[in-house]
ModelCIF file with pLDDT and N, C-alpha, C, O atoms, coordinates in Angstrom:
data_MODEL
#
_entry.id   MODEL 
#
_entity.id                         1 
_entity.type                       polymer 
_entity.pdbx_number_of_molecules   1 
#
_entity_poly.entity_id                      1 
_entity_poly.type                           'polypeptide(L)' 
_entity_poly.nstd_linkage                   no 
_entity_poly.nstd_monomer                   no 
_entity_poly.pdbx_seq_one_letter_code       
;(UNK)(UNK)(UNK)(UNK)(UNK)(UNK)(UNK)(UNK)(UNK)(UNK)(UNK)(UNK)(UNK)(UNK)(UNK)(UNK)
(UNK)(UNK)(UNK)(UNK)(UNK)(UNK)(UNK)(UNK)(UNK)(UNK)(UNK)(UNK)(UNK)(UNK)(UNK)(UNK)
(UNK)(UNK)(UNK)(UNK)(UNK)(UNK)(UNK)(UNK)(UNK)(UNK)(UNK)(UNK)(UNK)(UNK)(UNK)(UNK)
(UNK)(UNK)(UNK)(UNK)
;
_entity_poly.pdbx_seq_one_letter_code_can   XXXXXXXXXXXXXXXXXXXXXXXXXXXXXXXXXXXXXXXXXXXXXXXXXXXX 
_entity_poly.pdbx_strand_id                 A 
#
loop_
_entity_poly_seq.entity_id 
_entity_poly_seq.num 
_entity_poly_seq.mon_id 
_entity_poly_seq.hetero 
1 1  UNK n 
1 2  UNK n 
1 3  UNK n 
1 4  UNK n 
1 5  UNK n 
1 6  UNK n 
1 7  UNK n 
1 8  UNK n 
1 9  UNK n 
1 10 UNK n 
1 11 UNK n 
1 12 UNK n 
1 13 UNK n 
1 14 UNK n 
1 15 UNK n 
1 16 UNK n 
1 17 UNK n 
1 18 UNK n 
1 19 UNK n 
1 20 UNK n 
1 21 UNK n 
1 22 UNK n 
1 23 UNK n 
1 24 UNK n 
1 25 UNK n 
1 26 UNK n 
1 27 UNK n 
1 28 UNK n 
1 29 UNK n 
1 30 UNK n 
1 31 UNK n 
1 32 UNK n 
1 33 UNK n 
1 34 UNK n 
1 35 UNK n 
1 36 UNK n 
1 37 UNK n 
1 38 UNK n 
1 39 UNK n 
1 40 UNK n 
1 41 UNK n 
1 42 UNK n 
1 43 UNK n 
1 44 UNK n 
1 45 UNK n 
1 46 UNK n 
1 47 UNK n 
1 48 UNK n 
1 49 UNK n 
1 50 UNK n 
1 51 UNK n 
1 52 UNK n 
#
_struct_asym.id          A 
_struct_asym.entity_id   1 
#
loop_
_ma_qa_metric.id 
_ma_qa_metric.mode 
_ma_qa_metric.name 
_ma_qa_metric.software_group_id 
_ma_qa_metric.type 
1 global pLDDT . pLDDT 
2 local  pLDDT . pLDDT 
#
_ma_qa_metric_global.metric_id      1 
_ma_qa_metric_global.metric_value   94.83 
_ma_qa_metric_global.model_id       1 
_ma_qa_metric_global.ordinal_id     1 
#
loop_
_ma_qa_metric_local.label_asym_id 
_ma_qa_metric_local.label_comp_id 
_ma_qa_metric_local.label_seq_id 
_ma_qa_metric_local.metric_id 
_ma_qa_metric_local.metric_value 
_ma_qa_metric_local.model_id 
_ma_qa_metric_local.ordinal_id 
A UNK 1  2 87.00 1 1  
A UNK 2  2 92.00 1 2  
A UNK 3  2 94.00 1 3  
A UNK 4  2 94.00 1 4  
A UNK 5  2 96.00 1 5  
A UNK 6  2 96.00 1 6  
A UNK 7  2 96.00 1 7  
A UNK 8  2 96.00 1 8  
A UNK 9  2 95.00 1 9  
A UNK 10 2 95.00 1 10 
A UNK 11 2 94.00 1 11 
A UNK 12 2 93.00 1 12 
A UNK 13 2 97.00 1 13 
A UNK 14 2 98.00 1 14 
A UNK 15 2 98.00 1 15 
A UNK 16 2 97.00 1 16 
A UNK 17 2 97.00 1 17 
A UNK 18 2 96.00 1 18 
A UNK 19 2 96.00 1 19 
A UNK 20 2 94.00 1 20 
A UNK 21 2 93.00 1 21 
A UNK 22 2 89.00 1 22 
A UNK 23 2 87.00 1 23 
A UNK 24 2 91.00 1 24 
A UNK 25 2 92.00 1 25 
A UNK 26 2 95.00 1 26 
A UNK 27 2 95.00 1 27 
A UNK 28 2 96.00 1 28 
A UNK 29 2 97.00 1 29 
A UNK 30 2 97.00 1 30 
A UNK 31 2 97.00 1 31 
A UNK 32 2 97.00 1 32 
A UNK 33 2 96.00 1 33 
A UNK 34 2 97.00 1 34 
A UNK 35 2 97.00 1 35 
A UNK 36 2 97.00 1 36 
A UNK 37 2 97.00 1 37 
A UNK 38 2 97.00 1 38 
A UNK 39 2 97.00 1 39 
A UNK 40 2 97.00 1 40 
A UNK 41 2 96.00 1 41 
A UNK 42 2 97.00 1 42 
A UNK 43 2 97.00 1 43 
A UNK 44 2 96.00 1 44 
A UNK 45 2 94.00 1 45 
A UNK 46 2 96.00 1 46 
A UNK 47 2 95.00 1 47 
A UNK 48 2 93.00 1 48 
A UNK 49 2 93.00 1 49 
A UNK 50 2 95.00 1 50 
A UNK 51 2 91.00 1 51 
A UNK 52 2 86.00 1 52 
#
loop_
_atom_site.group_PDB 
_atom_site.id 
_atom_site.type_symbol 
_atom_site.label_atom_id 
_atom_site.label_alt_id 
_atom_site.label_comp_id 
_atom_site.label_asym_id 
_atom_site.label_entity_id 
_atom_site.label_seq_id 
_atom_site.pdbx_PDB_ins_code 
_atom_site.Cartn_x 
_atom_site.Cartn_y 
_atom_site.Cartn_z 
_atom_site.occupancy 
_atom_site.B_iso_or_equiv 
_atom_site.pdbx_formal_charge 
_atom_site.auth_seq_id 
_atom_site.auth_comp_id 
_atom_site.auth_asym_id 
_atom_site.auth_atom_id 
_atom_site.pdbx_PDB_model_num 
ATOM 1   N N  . UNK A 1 1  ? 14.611 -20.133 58.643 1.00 87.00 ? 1  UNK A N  1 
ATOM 2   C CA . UNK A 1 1  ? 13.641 -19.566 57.754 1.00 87.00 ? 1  UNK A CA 1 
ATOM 3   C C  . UNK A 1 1  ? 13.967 -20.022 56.342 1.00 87.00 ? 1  UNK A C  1 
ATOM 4   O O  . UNK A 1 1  ? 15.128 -20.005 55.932 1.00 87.00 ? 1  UNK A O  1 
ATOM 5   N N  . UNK A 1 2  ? 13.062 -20.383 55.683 1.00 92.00 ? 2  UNK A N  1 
ATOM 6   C CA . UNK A 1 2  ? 13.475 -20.952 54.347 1.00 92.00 ? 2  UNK A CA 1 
ATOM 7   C C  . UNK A 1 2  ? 12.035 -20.366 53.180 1.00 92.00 ? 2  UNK A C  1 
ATOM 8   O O  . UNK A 1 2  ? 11.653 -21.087 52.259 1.00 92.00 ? 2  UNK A O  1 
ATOM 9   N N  . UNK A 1 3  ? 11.453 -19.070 53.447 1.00 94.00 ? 3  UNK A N  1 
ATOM 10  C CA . UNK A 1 3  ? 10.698 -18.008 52.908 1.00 94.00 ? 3  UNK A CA 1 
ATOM 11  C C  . UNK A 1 3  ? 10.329 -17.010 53.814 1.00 94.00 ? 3  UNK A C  1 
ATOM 12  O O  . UNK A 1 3  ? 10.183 -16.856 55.026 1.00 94.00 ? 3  UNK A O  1 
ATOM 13  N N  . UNK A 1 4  ? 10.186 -16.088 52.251 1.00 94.00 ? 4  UNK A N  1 
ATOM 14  C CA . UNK A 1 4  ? 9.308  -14.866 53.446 1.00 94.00 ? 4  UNK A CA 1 
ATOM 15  C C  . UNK A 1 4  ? 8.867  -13.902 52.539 1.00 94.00 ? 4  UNK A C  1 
ATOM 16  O O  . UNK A 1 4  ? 9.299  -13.859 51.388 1.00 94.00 ? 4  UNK A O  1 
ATOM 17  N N  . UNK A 1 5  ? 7.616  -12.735 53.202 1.00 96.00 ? 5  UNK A N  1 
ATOM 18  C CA . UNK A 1 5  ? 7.411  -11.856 52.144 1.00 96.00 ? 5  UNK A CA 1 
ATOM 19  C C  . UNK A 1 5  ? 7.190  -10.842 52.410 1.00 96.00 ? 5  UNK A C  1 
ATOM 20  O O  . UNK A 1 5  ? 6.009  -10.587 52.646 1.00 96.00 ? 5  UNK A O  1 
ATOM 21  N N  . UNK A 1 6  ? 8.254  -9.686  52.517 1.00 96.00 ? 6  UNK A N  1 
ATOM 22  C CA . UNK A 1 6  ? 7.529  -8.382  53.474 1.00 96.00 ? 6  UNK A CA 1 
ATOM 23  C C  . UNK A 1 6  ? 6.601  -7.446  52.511 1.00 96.00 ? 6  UNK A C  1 
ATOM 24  O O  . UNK A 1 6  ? 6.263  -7.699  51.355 1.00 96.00 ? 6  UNK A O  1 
ATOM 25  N N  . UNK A 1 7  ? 6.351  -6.551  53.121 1.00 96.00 ? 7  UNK A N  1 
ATOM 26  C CA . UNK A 1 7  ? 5.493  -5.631  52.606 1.00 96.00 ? 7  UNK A CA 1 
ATOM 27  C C  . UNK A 1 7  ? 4.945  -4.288  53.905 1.00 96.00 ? 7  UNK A C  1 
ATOM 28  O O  . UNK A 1 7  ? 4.987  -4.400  55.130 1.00 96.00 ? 7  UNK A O  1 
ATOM 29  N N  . UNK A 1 8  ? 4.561  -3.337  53.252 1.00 96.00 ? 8  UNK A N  1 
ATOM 30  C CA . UNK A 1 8  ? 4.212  -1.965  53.430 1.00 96.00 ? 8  UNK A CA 1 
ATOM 31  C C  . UNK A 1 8  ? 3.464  -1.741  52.618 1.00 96.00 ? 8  UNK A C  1 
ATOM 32  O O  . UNK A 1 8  ? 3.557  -1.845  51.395 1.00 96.00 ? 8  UNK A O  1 
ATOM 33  N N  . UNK A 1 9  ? 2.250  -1.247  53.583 1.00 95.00 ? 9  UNK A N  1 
ATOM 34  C CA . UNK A 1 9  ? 0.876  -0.576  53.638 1.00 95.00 ? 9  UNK A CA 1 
ATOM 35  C C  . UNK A 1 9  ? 0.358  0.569   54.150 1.00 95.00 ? 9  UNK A C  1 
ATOM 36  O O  . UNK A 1 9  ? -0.443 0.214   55.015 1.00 95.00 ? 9  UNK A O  1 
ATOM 37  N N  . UNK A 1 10 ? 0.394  2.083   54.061 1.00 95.00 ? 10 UNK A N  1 
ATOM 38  C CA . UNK A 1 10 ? 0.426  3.168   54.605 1.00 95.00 ? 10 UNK A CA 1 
ATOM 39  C C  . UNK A 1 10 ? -0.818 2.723   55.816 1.00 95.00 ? 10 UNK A C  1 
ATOM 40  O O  . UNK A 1 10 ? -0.779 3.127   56.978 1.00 95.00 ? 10 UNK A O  1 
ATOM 41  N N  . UNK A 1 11 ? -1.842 1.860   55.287 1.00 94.00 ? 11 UNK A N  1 
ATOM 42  C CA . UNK A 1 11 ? -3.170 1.951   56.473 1.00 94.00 ? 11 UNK A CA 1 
ATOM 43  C C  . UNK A 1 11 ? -3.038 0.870   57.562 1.00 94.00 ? 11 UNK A C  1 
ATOM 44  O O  . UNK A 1 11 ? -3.618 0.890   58.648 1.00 94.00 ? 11 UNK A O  1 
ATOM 45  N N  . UNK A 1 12 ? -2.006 -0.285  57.019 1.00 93.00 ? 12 UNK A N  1 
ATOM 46  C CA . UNK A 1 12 ? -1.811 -1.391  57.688 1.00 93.00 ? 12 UNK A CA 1 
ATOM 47  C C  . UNK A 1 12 ? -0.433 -1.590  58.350 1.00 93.00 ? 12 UNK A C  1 
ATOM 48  O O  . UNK A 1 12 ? -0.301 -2.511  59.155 1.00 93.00 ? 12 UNK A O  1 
ATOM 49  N N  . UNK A 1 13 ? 0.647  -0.738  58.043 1.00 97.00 ? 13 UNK A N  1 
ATOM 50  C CA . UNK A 1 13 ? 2.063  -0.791  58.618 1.00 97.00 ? 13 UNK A CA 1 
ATOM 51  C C  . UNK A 1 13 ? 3.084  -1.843  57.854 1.00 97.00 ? 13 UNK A C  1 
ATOM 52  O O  . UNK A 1 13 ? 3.295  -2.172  56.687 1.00 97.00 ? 13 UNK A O  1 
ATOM 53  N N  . UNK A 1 14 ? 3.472  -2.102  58.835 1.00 98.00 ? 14 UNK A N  1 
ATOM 54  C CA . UNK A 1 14 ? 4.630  -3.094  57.896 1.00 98.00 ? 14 UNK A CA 1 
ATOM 55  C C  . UNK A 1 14 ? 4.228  -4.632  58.398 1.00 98.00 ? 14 UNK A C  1 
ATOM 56  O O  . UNK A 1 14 ? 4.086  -5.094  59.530 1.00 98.00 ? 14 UNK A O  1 
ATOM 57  N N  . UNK A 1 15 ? 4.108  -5.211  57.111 1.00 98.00 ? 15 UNK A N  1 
ATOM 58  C CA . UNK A 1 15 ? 4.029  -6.570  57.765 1.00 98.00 ? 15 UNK A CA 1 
ATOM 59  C C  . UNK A 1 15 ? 5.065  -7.810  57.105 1.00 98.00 ? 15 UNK A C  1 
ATOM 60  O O  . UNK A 1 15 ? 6.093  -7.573  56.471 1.00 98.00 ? 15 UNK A O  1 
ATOM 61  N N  . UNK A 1 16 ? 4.479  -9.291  57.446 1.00 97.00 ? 16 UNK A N  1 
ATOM 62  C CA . UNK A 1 16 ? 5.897  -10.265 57.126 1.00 97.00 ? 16 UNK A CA 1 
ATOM 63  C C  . UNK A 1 16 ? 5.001  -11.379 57.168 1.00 97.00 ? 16 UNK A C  1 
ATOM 64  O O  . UNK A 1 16 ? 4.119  -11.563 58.007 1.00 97.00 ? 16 UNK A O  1 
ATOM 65  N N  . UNK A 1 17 ? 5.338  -12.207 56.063 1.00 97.00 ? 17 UNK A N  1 
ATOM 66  C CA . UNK A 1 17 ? 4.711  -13.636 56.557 1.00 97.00 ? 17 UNK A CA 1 
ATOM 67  C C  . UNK A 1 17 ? 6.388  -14.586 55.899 1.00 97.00 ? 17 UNK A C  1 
ATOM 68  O O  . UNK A 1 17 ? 7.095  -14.516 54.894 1.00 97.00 ? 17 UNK A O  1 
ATOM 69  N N  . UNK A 1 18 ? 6.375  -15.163 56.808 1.00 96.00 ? 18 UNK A N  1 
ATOM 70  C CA . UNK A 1 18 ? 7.628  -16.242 57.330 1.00 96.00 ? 18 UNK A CA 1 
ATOM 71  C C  . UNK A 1 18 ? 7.300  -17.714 57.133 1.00 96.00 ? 18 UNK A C  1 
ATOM 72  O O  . UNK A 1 18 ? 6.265  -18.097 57.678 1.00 96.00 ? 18 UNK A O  1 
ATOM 73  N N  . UNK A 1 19 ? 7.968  -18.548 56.487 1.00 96.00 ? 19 UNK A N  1 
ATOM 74  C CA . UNK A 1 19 ? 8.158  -20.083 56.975 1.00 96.00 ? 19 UNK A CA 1 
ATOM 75  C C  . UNK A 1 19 ? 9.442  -20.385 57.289 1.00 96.00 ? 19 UNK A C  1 
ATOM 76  O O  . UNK A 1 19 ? 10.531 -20.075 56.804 1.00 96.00 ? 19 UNK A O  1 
ATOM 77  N N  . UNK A 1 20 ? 9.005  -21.211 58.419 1.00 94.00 ? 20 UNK A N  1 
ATOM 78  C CA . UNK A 1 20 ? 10.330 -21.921 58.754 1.00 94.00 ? 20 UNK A CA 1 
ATOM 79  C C  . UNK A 1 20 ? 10.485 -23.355 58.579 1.00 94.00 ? 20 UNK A C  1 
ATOM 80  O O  . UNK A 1 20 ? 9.655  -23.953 57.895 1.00 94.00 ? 20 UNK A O  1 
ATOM 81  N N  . UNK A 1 21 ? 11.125 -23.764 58.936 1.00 93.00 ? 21 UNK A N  1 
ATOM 82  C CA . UNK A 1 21 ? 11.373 -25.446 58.961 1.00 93.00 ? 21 UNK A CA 1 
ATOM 83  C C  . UNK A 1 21 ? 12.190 -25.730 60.707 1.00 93.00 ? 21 UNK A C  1 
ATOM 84  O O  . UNK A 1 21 ? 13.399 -25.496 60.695 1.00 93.00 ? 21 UNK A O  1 
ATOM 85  N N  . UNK A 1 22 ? 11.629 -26.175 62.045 1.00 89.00 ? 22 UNK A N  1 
ATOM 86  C CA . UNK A 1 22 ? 12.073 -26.507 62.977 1.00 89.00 ? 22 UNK A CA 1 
ATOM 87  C C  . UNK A 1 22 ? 12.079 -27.157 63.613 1.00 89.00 ? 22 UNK A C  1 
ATOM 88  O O  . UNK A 1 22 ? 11.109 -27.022 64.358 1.00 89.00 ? 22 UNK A O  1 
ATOM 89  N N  . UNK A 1 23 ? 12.793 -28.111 63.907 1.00 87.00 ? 23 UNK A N  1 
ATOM 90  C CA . UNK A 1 23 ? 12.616 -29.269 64.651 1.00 87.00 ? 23 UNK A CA 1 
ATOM 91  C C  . UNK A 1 23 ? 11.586 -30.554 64.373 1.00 87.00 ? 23 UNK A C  1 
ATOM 92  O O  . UNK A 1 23 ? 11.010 -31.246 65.213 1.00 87.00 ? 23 UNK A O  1 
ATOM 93  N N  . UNK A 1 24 ? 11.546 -30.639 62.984 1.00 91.00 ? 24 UNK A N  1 
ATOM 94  C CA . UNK A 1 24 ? 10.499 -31.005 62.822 1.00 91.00 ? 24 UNK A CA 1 
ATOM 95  C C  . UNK A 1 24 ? 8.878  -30.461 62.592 1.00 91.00 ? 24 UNK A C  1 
ATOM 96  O O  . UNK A 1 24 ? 7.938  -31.174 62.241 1.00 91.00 ? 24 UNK A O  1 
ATOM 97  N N  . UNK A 1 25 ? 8.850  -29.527 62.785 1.00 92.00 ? 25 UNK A N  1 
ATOM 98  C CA . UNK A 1 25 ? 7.437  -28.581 62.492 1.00 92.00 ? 25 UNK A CA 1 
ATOM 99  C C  . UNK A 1 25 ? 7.628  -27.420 61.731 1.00 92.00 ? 25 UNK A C  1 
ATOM 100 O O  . UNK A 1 25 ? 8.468  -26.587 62.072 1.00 92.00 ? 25 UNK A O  1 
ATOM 101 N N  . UNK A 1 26 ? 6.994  -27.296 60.826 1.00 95.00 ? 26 UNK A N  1 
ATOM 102 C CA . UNK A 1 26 ? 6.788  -26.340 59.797 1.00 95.00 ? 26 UNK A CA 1 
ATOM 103 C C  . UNK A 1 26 ? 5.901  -25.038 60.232 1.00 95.00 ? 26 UNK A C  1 
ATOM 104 O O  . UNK A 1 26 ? 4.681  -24.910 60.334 1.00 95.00 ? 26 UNK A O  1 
ATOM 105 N N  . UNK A 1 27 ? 6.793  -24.277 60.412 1.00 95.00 ? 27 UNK A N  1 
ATOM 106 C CA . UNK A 1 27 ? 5.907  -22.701 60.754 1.00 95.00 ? 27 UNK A CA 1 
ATOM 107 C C  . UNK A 1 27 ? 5.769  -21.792 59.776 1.00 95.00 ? 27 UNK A C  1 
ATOM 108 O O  . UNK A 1 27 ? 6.422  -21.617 58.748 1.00 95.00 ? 27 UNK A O  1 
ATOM 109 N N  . UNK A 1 28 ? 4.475  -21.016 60.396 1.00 96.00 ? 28 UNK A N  1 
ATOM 110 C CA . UNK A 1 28 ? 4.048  -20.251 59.317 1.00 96.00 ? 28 UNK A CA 1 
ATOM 111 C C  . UNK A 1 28 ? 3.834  -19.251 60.091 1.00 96.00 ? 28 UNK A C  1 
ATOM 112 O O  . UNK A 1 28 ? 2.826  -19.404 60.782 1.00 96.00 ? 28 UNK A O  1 
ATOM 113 N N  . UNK A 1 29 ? 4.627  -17.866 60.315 1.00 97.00 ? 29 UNK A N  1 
ATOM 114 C CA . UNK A 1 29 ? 4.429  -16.832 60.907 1.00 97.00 ? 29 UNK A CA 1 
ATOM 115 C C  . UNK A 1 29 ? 3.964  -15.486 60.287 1.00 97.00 ? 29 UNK A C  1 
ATOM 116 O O  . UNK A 1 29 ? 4.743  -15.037 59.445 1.00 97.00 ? 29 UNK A O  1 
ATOM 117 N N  . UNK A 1 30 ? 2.865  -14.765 60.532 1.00 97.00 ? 30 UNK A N  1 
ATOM 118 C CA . UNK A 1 30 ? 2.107  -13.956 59.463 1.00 97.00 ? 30 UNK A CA 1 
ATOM 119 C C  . UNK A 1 30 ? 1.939  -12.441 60.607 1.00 97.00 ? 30 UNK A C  1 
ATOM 120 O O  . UNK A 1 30 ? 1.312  -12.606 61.653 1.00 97.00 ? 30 UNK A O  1 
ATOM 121 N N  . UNK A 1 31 ? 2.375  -11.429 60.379 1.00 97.00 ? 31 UNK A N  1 
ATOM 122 C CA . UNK A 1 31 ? 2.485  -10.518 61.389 1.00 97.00 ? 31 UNK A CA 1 
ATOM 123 C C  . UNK A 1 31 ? 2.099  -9.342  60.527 1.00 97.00 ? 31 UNK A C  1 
ATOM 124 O O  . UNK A 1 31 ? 2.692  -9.315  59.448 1.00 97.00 ? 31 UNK A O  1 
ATOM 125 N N  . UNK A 1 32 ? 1.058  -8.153  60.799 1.00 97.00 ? 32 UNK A N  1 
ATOM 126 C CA . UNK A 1 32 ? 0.852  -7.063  59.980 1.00 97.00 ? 32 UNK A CA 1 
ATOM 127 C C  . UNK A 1 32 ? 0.566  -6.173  60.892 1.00 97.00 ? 32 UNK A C  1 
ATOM 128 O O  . UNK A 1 32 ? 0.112  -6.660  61.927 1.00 97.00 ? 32 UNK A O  1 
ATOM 129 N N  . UNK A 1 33 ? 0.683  -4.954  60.865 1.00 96.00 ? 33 UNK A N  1 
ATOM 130 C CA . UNK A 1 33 ? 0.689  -3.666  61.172 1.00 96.00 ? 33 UNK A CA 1 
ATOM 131 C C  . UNK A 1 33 ? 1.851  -3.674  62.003 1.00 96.00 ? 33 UNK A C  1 
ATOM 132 O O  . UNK A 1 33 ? 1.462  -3.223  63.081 1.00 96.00 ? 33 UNK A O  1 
ATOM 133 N N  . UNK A 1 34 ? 3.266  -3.988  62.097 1.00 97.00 ? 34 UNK A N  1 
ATOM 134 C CA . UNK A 1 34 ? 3.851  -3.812  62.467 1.00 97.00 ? 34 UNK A CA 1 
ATOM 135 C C  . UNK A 1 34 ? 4.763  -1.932  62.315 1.00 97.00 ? 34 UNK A C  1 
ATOM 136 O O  . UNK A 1 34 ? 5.128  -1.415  61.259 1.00 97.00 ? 34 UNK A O  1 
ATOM 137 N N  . UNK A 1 35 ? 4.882  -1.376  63.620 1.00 97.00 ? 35 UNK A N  1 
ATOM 138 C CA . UNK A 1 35 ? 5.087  0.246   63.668 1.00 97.00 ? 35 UNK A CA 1 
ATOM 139 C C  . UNK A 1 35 ? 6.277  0.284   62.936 1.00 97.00 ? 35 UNK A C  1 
ATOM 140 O O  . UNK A 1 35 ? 6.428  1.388   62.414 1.00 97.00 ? 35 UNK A O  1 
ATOM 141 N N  . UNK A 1 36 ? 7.433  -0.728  62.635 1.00 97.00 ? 36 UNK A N  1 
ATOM 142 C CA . UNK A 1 36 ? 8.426  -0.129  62.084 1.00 97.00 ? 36 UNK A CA 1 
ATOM 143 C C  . UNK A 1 36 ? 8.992  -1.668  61.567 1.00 97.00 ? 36 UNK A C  1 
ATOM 144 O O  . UNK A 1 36 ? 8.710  -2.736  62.111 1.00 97.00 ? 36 UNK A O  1 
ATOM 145 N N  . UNK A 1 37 ? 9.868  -1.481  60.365 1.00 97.00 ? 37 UNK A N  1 
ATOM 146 C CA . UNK A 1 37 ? 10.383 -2.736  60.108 1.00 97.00 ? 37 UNK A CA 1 
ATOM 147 C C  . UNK A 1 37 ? 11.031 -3.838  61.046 1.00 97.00 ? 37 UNK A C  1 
ATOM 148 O O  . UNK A 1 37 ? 11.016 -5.067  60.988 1.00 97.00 ? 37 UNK A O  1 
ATOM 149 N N  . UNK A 1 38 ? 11.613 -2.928  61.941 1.00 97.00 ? 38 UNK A N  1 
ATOM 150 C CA . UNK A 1 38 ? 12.403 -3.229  63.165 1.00 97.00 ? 38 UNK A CA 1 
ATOM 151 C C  . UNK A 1 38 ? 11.501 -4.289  64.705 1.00 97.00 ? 38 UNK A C  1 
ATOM 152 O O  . UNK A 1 38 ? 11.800 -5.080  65.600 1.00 97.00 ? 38 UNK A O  1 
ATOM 153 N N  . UNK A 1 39 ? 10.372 -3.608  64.162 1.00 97.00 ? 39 UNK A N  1 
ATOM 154 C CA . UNK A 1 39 ? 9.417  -3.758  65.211 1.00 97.00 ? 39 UNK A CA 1 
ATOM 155 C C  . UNK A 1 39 ? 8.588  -5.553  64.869 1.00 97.00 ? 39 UNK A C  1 
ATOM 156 O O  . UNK A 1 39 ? 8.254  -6.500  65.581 1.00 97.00 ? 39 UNK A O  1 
ATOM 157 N N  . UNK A 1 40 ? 8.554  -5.240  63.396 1.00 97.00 ? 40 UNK A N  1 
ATOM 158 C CA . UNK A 1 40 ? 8.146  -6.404  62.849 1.00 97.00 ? 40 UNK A CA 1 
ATOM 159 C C  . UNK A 1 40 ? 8.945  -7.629  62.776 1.00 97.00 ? 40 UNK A C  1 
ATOM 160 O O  . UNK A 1 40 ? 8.318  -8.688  62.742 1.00 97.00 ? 40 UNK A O  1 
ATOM 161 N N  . UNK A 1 41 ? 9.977  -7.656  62.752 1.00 96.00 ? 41 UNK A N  1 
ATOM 162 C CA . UNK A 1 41 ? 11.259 -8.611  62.890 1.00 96.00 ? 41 UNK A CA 1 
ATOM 163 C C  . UNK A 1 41 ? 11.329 -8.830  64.242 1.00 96.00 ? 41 UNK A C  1 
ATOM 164 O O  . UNK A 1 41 ? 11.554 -9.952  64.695 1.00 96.00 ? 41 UNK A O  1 
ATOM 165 N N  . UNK A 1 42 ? 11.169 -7.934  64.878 1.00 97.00 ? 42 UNK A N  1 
ATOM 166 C CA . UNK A 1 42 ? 11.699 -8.851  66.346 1.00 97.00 ? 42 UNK A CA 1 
ATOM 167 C C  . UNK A 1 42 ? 10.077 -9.205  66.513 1.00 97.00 ? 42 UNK A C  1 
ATOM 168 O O  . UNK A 1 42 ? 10.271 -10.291 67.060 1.00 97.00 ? 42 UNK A O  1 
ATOM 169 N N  . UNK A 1 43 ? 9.188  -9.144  66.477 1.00 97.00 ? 43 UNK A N  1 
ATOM 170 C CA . UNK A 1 43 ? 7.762  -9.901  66.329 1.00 97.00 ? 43 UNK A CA 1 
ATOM 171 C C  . UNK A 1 43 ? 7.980  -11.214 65.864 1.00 97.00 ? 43 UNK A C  1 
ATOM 172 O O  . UNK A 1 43 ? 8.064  -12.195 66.602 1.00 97.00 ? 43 UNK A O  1 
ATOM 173 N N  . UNK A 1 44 ? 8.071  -11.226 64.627 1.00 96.00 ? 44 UNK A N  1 
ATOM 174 C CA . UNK A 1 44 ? 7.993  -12.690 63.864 1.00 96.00 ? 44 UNK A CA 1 
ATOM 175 C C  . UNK A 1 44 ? 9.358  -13.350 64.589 1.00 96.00 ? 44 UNK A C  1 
ATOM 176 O O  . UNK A 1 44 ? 9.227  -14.539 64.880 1.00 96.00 ? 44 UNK A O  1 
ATOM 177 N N  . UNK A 1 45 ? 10.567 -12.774 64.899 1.00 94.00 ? 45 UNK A N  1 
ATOM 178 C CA . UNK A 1 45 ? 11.856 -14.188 65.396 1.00 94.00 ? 45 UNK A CA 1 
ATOM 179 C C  . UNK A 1 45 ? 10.988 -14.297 67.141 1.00 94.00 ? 45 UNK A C  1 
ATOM 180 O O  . UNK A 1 45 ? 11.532 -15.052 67.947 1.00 94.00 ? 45 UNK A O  1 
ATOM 181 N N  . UNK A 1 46 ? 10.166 -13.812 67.437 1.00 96.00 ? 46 UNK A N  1 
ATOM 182 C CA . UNK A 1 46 ? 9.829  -13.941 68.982 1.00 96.00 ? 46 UNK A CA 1 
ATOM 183 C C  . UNK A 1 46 ? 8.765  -14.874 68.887 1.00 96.00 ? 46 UNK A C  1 
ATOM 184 O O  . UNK A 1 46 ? 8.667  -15.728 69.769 1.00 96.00 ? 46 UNK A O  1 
ATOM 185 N N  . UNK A 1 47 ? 7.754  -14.833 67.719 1.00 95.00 ? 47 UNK A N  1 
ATOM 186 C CA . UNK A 1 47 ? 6.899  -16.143 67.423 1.00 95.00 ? 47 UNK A CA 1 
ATOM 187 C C  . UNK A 1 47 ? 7.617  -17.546 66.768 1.00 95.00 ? 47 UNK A C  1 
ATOM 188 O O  . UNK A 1 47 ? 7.272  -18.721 66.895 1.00 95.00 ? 47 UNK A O  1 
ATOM 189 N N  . UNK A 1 48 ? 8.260  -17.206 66.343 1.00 93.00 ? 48 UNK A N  1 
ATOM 190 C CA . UNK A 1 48 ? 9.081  -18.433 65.869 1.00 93.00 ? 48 UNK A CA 1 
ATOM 191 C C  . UNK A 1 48 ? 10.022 -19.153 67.077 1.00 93.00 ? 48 UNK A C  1 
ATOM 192 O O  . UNK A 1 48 ? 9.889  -20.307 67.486 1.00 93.00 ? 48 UNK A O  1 
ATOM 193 N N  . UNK A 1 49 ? 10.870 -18.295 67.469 1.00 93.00 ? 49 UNK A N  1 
ATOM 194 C CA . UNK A 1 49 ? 11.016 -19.219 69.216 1.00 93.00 ? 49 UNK A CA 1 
ATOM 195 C C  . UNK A 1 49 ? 10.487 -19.747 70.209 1.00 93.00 ? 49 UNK A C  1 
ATOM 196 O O  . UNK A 1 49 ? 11.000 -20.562 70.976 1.00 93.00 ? 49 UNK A O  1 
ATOM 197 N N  . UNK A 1 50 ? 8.846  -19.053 70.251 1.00 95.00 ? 50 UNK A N  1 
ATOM 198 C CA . UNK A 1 50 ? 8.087  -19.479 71.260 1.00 95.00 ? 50 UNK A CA 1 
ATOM 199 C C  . UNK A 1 50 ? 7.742  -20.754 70.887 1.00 95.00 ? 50 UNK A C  1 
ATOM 200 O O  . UNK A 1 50 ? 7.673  -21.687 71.687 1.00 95.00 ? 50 UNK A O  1 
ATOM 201 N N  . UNK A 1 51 ? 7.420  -20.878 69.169 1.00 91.00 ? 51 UNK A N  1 
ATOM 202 C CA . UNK A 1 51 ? 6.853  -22.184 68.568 1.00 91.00 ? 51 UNK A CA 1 
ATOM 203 C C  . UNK A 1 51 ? 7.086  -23.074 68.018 1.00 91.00 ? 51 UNK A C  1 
ATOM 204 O O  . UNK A 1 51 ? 6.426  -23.914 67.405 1.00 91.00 ? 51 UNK A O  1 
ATOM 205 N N  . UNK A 1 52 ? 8.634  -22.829 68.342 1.00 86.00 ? 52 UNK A N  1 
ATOM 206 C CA . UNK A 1 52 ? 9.429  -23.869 67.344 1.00 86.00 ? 52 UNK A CA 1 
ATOM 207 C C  . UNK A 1 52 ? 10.513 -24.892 68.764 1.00 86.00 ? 52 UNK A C  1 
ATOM 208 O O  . UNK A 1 52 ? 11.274 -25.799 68.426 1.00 86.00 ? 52 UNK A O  1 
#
């Protein structure tokens, strides 16, 4: 991961948008209403493995 930007929204939950740099492909992982910070992190590292 080489950015990121969290945030909290009482109507929208917690969300994250991520870049990575992997293998050659540049990801951009963007995740919102996540139920708990916890919940949102293992979201975005589970899209980033599937796609990297």
């Amino acid at each position: 991961m080489d950015g990121l930007k969290t945030g909290y929204i009482r109507m929208s939950g917690y969300n994250l948008v991520a870049t990575a740099n992997r293998g050659g492909k540049r990801l951009i992982v963007v995740v919102m209403g996540g139920a708990s910070e916890a919940a949102r992190d293992k979201e975005v590292t589970r899209l980033i493995e599937a796609y990297s």
